[in-house]
N, CA, C and O atoms as a Maestro MAE file, in Angstrom:
{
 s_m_m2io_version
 :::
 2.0.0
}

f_m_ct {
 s_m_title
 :::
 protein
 m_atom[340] {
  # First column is atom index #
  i_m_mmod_type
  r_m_x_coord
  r_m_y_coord
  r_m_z_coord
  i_m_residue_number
  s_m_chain_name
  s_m_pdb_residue_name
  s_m_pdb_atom_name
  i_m_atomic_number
  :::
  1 25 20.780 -15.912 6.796 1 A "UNK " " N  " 7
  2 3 20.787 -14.621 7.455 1 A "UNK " " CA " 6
  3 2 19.375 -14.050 7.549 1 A "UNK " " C  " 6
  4 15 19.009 -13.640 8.650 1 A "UNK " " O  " 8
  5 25 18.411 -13.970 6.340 2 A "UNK " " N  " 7
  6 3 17.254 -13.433 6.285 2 A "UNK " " CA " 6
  7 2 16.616 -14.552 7.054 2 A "UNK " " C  " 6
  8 15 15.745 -13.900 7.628 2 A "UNK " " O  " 8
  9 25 16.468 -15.649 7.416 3 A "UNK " " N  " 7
  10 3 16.104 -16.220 8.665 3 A "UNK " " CA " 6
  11 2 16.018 -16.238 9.734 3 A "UNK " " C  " 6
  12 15 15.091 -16.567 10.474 3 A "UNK " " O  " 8
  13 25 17.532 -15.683 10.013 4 A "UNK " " N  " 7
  14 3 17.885 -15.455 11.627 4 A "UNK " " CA " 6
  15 2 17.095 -14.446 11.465 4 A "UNK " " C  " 6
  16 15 15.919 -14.734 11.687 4 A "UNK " " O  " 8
  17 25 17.332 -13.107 11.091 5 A "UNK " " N  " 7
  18 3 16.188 -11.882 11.239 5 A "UNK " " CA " 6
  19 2 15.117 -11.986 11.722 5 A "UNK " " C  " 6
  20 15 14.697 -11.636 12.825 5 A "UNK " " O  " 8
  21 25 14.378 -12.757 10.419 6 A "UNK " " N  " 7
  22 3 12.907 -12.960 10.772 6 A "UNK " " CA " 6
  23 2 12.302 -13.958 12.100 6 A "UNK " " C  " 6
  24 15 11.173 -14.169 12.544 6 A "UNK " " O  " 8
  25 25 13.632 -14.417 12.450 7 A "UNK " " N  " 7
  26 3 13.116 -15.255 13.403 7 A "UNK " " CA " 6
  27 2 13.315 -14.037 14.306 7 A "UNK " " C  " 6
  28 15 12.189 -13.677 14.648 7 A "UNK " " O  " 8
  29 25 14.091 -13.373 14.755 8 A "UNK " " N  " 7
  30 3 14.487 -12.754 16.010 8 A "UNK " " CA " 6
  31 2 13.347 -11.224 15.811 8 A "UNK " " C  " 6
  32 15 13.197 -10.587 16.854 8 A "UNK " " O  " 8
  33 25 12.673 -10.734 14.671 9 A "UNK " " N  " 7
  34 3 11.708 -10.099 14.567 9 A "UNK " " CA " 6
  35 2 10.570 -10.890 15.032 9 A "UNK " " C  " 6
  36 15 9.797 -10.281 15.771 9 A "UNK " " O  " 8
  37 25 10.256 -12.260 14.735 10 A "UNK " " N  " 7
  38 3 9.254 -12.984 14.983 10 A "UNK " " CA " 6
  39 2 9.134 -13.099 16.847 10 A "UNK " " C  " 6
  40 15 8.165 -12.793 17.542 10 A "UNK " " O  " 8
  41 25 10.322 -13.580 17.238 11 A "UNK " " N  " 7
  42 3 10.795 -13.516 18.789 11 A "UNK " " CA " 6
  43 2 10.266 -12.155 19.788 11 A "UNK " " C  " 6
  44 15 9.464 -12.098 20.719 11 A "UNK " " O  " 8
  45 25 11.041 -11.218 19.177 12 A "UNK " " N  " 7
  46 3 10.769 -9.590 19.633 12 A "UNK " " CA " 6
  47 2 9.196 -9.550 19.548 12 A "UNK " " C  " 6
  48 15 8.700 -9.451 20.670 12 A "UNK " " O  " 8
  49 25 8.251 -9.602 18.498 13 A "UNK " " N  " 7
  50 3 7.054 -9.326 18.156 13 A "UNK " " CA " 6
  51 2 5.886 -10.303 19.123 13 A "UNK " " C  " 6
  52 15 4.890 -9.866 19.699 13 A "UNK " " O  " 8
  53 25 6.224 -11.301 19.093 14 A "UNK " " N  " 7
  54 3 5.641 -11.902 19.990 14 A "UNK " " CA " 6
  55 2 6.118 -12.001 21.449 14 A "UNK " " C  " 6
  56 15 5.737 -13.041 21.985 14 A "UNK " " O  " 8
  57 25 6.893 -11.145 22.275 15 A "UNK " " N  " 7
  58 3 7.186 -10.843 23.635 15 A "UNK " " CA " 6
  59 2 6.588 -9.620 23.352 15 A "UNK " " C  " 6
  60 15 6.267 -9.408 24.521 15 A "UNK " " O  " 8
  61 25 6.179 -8.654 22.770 16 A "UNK " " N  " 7
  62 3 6.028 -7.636 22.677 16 A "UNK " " CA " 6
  63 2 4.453 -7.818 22.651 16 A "UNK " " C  " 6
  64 15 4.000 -6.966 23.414 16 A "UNK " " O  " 8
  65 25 3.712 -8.358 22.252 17 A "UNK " " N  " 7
  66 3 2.461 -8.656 21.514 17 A "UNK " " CA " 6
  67 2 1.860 -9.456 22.893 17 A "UNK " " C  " 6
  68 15 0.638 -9.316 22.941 17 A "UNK " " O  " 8
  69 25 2.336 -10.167 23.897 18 A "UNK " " N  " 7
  70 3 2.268 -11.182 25.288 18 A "UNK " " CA " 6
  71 2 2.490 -9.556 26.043 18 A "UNK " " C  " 6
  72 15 1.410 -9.284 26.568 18 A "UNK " " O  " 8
  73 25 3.229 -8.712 26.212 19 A "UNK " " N  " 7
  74 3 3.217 -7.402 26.845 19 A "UNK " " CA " 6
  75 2 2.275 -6.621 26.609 19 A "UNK " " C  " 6
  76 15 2.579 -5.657 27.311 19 A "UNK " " O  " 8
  77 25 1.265 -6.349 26.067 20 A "UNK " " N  " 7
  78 3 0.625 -6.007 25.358 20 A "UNK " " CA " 6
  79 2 -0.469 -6.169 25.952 20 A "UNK " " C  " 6
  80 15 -1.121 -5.342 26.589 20 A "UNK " " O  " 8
  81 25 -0.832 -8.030 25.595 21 A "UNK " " N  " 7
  82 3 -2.216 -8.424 26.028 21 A "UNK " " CA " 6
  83 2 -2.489 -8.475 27.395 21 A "UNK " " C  " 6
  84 15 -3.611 -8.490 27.901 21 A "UNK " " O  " 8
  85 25 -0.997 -8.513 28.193 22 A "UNK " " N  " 7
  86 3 -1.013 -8.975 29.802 22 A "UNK " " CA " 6
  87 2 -1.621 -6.839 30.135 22 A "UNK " " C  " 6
  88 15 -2.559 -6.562 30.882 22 A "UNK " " O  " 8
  89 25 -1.131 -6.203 29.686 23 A "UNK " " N  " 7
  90 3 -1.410 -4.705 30.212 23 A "UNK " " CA " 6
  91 2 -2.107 -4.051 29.199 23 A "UNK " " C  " 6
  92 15 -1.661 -3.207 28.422 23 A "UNK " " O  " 8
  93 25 -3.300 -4.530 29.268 24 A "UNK " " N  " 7
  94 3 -4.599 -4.278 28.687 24 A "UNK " " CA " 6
  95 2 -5.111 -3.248 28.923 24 A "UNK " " C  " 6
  96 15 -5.262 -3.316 30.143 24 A "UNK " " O  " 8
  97 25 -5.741 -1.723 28.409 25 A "UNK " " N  " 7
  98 3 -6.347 -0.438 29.431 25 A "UNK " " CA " 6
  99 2 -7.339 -1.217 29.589 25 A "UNK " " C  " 6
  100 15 -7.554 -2.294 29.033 25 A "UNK " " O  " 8
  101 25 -8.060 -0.568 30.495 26 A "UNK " " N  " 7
  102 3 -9.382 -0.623 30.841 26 A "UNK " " CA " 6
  103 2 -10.334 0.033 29.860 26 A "UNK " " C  " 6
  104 15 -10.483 1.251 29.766 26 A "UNK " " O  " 8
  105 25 -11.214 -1.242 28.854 27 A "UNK " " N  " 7
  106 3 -12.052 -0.456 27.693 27 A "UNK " " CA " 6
  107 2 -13.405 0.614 28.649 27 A "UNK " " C  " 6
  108 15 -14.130 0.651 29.643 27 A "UNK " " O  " 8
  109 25 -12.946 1.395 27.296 28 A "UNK " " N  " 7
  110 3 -14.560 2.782 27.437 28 A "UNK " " CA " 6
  111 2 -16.001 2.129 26.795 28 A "UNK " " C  " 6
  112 15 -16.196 1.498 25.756 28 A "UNK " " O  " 8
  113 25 -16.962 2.587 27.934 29 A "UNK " " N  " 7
  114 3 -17.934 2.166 27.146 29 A "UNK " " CA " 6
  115 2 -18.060 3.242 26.433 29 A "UNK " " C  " 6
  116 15 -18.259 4.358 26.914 29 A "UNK " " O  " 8
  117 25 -17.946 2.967 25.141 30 A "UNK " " N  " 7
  118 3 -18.766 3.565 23.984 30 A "UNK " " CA " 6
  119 2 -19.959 4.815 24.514 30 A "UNK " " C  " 6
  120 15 -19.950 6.043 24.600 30 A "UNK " " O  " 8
  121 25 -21.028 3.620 24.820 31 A "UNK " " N  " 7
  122 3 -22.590 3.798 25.311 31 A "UNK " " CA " 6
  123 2 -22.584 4.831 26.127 31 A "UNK " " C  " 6
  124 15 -23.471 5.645 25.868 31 A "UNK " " O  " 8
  125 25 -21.676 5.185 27.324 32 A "UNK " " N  " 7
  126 3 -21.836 5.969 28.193 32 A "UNK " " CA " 6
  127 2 -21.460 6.909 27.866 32 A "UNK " " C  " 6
  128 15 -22.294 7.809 27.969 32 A "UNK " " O  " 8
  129 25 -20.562 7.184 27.495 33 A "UNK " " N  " 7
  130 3 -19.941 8.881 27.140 33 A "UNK " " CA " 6
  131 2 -21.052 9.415 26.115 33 A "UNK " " C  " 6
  132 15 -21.546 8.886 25.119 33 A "UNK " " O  " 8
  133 25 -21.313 10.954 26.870 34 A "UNK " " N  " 7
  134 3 -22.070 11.798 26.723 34 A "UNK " " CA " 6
  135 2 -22.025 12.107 24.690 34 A "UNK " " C  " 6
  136 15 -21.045 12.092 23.946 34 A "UNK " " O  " 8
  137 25 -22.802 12.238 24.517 35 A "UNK " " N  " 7
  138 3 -23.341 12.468 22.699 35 A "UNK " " CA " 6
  139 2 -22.161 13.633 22.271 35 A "UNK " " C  " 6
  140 15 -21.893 14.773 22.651 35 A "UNK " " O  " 8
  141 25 -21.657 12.751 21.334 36 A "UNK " " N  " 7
  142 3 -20.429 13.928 20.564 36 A "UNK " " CA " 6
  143 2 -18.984 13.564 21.371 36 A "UNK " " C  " 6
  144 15 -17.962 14.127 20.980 36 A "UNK " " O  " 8
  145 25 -18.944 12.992 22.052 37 A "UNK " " N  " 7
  146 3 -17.574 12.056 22.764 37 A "UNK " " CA " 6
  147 2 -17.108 11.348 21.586 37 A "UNK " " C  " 6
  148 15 -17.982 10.827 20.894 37 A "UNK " " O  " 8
  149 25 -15.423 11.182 21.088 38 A "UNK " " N  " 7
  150 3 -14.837 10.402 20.408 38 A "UNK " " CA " 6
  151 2 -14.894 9.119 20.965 38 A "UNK " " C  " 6
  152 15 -14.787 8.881 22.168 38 A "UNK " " O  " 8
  153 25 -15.123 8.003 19.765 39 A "UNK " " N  " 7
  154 3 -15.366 6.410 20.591 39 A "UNK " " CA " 6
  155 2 -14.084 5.913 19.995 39 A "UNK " " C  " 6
  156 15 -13.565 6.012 18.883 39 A "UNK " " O  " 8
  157 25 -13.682 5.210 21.399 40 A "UNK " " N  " 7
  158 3 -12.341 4.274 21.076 40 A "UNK " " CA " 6
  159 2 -12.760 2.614 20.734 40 A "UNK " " C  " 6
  160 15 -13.697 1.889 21.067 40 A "UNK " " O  " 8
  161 25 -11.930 2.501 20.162 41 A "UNK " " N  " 7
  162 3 -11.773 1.077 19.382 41 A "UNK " " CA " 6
  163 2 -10.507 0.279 19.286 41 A "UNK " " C  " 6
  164 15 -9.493 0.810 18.834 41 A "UNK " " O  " 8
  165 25 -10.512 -0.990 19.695 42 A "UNK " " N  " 7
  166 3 -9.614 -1.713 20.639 42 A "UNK " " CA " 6
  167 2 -9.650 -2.744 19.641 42 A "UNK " " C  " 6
  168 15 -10.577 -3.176 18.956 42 A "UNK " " O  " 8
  169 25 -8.136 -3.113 19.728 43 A "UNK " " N  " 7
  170 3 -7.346 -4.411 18.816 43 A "UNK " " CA " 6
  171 2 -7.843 -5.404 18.967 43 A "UNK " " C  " 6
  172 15 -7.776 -5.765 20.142 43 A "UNK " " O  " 8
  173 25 -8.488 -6.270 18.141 44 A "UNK " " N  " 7
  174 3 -8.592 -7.885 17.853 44 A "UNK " " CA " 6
  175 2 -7.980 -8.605 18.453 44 A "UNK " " C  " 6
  176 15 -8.438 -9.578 19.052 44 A "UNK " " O  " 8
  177 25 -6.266 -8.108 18.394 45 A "UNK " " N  " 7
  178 3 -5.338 -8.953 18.588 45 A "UNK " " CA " 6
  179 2 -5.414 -9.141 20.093 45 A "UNK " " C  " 6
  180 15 -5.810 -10.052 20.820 45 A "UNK " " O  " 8
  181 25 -4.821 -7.787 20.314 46 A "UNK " " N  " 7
  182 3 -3.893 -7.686 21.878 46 A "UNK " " CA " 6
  183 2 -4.490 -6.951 23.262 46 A "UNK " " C  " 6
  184 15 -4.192 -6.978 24.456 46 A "UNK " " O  " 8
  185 25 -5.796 -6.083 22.200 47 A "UNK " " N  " 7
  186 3 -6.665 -5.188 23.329 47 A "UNK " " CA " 6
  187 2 -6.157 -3.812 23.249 47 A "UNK " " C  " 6
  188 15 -6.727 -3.029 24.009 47 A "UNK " " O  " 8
  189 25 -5.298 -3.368 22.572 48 A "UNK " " N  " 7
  190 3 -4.699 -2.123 22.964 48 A "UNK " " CA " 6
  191 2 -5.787 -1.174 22.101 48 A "UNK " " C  " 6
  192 15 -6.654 -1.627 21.354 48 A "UNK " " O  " 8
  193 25 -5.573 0.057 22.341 49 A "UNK " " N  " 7
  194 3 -6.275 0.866 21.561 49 A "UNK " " CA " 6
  195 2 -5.732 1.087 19.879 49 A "UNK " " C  " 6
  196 15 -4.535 1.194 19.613 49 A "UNK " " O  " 8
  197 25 -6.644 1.126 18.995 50 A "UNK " " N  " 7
  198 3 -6.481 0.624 17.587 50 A "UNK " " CA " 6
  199 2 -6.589 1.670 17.136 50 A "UNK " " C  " 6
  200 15 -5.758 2.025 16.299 50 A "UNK " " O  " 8
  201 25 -7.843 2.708 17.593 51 A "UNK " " N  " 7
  202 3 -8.378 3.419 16.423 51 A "UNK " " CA " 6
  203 2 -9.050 4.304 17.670 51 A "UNK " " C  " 6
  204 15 -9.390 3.636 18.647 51 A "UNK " " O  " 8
  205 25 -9.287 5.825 17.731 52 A "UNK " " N  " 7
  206 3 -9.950 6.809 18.158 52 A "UNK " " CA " 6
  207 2 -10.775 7.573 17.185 52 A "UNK " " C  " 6
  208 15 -10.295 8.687 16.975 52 A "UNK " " O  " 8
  209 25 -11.855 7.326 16.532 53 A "UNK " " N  " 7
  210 3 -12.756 8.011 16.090 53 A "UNK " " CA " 6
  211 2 -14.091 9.120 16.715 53 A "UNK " " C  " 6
  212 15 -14.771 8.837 17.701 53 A "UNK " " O  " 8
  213 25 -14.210 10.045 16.119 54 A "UNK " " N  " 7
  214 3 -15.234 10.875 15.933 54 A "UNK " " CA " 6
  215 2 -16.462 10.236 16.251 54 A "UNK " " C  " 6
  216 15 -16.502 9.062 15.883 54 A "UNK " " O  " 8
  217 25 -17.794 10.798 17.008 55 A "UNK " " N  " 7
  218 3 -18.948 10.070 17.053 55 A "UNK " " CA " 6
  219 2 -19.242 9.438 15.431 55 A "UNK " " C  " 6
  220 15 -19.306 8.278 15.024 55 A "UNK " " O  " 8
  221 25 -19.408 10.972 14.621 56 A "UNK " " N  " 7
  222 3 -20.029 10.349 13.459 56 A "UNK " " CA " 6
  223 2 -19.215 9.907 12.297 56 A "UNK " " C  " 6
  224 15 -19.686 10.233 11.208 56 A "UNK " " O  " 8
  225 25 -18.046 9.208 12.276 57 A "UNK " " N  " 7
  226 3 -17.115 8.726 11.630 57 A "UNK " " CA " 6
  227 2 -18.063 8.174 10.347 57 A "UNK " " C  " 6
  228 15 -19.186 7.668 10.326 57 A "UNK " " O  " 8
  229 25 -16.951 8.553 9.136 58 A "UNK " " N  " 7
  230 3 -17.443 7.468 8.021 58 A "UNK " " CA " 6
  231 2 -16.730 6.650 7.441 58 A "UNK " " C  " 6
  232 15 -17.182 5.875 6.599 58 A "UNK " " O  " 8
  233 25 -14.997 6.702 7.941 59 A "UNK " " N  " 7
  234 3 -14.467 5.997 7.300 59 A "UNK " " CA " 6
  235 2 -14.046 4.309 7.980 59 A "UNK " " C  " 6
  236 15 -13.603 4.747 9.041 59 A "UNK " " O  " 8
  237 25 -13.903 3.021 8.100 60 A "UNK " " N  " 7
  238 3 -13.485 2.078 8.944 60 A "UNK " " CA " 6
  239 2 -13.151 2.318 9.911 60 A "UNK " " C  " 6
  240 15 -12.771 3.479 10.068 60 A "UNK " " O  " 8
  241 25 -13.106 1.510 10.927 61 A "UNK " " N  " 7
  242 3 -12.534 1.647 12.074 61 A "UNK " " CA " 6
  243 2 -11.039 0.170 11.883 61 A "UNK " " C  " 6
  244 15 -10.997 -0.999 11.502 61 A "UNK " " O  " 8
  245 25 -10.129 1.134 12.388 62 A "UNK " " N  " 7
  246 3 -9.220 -0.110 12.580 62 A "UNK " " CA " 6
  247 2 -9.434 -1.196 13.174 62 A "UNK " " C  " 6
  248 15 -10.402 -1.004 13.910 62 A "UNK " " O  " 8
  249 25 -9.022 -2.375 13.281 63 A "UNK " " N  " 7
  250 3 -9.187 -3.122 13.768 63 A "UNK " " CA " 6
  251 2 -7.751 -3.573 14.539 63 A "UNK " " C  " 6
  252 15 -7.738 -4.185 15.607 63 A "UNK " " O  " 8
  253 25 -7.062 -3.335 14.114 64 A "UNK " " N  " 7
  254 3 -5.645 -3.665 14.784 64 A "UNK " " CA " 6
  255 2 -4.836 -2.763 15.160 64 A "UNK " " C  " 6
  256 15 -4.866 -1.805 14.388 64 A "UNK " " O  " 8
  257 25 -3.929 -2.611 16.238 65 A "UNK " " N  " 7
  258 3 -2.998 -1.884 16.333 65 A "UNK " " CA " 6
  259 2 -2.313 -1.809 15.361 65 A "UNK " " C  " 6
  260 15 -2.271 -2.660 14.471 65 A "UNK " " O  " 8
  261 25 -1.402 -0.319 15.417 66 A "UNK " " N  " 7
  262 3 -0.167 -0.107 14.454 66 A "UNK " " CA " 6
  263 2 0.819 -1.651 14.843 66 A "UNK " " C  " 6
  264 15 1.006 -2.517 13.989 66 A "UNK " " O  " 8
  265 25 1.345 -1.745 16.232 67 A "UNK " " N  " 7
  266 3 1.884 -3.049 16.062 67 A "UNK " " CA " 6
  267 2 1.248 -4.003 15.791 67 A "UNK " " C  " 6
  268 15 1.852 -4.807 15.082 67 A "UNK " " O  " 8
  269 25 0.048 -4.317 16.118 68 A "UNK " " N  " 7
  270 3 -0.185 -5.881 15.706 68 A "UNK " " CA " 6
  271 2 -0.401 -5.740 14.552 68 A "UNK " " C  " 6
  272 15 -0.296 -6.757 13.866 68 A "UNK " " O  " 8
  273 25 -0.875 -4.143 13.703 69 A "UNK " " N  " 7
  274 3 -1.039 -3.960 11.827 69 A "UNK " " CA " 6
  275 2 0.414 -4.524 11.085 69 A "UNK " " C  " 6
  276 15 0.433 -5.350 10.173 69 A "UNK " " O  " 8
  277 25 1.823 -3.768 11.802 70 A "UNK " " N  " 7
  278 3 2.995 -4.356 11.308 70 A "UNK " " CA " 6
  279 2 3.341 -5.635 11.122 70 A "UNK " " C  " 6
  280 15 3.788 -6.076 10.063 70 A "UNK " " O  " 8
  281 25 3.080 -6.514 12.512 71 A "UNK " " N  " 7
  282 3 2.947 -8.024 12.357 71 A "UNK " " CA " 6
  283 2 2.292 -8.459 11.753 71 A "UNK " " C  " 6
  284 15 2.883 -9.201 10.968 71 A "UNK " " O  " 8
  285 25 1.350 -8.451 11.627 72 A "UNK " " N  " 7
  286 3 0.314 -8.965 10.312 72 A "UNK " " CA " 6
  287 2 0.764 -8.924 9.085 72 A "UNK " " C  " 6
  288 15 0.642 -9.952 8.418 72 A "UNK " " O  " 8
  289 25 1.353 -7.816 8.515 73 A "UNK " " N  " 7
  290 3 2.080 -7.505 7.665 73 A "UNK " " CA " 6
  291 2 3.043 -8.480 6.931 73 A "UNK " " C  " 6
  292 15 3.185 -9.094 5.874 73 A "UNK " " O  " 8
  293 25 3.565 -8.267 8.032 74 A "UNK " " N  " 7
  294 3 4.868 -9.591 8.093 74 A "UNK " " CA " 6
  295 2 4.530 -10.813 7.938 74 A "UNK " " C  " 6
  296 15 5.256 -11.674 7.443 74 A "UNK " " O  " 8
  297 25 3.269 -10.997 8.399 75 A "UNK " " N  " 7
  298 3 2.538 -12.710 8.394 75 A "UNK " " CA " 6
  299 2 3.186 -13.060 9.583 75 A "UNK " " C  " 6
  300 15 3.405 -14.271 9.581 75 A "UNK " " O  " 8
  301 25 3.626 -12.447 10.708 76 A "UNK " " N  " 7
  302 3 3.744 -13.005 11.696 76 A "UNK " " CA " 6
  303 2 3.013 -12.956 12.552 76 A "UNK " " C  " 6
  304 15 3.414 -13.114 13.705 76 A "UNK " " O  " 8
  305 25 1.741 -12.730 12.277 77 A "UNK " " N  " 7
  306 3 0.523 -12.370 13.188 77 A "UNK " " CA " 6
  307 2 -0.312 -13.556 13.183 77 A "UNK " " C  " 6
  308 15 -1.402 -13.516 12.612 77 A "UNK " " O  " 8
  309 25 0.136 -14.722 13.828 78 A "UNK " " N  " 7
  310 3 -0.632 -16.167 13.315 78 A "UNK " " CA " 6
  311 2 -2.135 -16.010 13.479 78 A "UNK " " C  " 6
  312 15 -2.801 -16.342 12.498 78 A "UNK " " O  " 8
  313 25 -2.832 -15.530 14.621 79 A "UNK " " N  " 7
  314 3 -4.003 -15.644 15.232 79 A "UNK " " CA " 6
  315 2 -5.197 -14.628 14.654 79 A "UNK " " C  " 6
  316 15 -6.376 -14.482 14.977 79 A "UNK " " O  " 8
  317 25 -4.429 -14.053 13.747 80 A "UNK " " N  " 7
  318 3 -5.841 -12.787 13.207 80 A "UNK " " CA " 6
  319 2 -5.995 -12.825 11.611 80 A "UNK " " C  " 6
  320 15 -5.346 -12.042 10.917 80 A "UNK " " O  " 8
  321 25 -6.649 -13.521 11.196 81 A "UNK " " N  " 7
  322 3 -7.098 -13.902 9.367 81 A "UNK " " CA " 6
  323 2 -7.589 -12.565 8.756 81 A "UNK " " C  " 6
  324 15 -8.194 -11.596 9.217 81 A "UNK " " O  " 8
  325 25 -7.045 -12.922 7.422 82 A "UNK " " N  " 7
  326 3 -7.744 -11.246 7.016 82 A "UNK " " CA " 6
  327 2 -9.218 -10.423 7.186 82 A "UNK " " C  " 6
  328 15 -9.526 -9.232 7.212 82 A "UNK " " O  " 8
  329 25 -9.812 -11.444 7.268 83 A "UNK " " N  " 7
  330 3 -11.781 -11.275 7.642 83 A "UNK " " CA " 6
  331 2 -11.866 -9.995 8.980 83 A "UNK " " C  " 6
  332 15 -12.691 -9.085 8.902 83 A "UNK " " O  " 8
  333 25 -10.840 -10.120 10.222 84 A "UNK " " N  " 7
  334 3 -10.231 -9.574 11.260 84 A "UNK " " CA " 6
  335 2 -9.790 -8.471 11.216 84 A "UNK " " C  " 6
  336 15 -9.992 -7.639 12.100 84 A "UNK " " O  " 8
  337 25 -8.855 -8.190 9.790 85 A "UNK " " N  " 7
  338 3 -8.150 -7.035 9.835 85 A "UNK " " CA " 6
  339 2 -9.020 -6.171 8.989 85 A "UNK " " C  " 6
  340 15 -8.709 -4.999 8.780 85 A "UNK " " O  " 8
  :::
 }
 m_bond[339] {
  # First column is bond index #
  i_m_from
  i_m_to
  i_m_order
  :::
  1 1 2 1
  2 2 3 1
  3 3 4 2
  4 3 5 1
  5 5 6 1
  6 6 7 1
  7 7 8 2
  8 7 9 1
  9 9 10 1
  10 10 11 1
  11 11 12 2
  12 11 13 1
  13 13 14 1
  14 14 15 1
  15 15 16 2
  16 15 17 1
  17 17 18 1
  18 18 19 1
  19 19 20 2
  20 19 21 1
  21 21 22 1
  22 22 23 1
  23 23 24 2
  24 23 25 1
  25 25 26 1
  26 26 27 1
  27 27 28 2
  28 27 29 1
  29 29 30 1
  30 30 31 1
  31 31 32 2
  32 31 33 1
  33 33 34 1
  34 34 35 1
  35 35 36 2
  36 35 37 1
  37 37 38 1
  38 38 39 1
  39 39 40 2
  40 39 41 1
  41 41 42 1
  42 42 43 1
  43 43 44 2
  44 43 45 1
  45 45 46 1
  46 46 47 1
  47 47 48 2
  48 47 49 1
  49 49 50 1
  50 50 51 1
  51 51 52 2
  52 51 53 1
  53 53 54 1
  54 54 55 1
  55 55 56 2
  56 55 57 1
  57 57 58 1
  58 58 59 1
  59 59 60 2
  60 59 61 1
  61 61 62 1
  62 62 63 1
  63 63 64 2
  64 63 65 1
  65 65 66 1
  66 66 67 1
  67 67 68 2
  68 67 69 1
  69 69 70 1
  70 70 71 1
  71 71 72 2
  72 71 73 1
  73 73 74 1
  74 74 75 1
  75 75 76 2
  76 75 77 1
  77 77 78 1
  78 78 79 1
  79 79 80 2
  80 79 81 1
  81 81 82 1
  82 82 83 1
  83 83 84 2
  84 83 85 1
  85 85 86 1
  86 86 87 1
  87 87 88 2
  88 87 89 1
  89 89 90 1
  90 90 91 1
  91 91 92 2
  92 91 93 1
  93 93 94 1
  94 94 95 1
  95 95 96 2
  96 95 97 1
  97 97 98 1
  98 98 99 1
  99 99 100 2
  100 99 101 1
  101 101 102 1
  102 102 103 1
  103 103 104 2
  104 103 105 1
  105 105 106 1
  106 106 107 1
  107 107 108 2
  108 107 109 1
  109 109 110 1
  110 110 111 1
  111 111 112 2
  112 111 113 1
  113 113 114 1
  114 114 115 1
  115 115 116 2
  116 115 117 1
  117 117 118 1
  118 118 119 1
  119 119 120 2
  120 119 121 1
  121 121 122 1
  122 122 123 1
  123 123 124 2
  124 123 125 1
  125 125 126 1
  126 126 127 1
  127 127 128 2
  128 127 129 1
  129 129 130 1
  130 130 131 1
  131 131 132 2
  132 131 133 1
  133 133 134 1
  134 134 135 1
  135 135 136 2
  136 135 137 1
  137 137 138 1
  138 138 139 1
  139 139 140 2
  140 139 141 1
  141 141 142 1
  142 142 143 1
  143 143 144 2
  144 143 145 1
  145 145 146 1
  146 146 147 1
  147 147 148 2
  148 147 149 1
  149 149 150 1
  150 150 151 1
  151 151 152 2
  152 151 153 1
  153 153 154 1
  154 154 155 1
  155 155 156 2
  156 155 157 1
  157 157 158 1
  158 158 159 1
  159 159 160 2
  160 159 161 1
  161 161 162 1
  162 162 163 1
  163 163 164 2
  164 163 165 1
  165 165 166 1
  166 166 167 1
  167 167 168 2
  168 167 169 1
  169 169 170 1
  170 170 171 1
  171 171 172 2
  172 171 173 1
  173 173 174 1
  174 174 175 1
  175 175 176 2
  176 175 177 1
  177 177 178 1
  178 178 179 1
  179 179 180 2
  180 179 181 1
  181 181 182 1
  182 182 183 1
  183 183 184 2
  184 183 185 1
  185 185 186 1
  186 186 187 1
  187 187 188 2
  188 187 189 1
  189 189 190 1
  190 190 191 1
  191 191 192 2
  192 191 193 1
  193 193 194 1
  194 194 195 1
  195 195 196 2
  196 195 197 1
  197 197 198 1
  198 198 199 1
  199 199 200 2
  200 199 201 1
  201 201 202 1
  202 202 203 1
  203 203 204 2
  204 203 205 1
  205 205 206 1
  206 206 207 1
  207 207 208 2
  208 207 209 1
  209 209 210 1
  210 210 211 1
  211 211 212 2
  212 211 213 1
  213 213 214 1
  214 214 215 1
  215 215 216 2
  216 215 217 1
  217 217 218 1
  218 218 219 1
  219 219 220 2
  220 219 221 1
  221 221 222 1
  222 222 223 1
  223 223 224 2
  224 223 225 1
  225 225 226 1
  226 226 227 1
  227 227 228 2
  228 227 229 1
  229 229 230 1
  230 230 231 1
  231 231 232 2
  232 231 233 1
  233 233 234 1
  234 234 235 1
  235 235 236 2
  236 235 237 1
  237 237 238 1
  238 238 239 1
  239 239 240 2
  240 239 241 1
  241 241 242 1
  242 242 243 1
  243 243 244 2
  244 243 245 1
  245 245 246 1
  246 246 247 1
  247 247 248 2
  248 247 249 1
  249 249 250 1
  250 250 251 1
  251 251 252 2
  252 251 253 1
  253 253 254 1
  254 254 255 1
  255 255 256 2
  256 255 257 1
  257 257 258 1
  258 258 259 1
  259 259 260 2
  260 259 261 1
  261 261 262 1
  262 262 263 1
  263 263 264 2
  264 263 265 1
  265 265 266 1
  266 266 267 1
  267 267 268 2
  268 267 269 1
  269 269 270 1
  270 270 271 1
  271 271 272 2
  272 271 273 1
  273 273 274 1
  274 274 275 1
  275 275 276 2
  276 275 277 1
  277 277 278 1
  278 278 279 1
  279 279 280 2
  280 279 281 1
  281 281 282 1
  282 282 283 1
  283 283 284 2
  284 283 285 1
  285 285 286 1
  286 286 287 1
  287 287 288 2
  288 287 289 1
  289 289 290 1
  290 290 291 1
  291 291 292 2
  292 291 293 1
  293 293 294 1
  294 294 295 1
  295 295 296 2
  296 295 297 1
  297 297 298 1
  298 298 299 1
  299 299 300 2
  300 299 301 1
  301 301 302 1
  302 302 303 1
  303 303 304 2
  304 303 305 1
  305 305 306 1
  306 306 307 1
  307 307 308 2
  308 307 309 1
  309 309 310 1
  310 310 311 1
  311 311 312 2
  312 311 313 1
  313 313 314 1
  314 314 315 1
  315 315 316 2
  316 315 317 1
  317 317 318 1
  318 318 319 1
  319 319 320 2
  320 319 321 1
  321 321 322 1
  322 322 323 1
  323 323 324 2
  324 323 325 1
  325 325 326 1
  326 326 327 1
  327 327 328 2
  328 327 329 1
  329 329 330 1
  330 330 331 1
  331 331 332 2
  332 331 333 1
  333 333 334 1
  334 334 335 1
  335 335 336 2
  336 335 337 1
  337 337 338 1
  338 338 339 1
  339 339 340 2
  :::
 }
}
């Protein structure tokens, strides 16, 4: 039973994660927006937006989406090693 699950979470997550990478936004440059603009920061995984920080942020920047953070989680995130996250 805890198989079938994880498989059909594994299934869902990766159609979801292929939806994702196919409808990509269009990234911000950083560089251009005027001094004191929040800079966005875009998933490893899939491209989506990860993280919206403050110019002068001090804490990490995400690296992953909340979904691709959940999959990972799970270890169903084959393609992103912890070095990534």
């Amino acid at each position: 039973m805890v198989d079938r699950i994880r498989q059909q979470v594994l299934d869902k997550g990766e159609a979801q994660l292929a939806e994702r990478k196919t409808h990509r936004p269009t990234p911000i440059d950083n560089s251009a927006l005027p001094a004191g603009s929040p800079m966005t920061f875009y998933c490893v995984a899939c491209g989506a937006v990860a993280d919206i920080k403050p110019e002068e942020y001090l804490f990490p920047v995400r690296k992953l989406c909340s979904e691709c953070e959940g999959l990972a989680n799970l270890k169903l995130l084959r393609h992103v090693d912890e070095a990534q996250r």
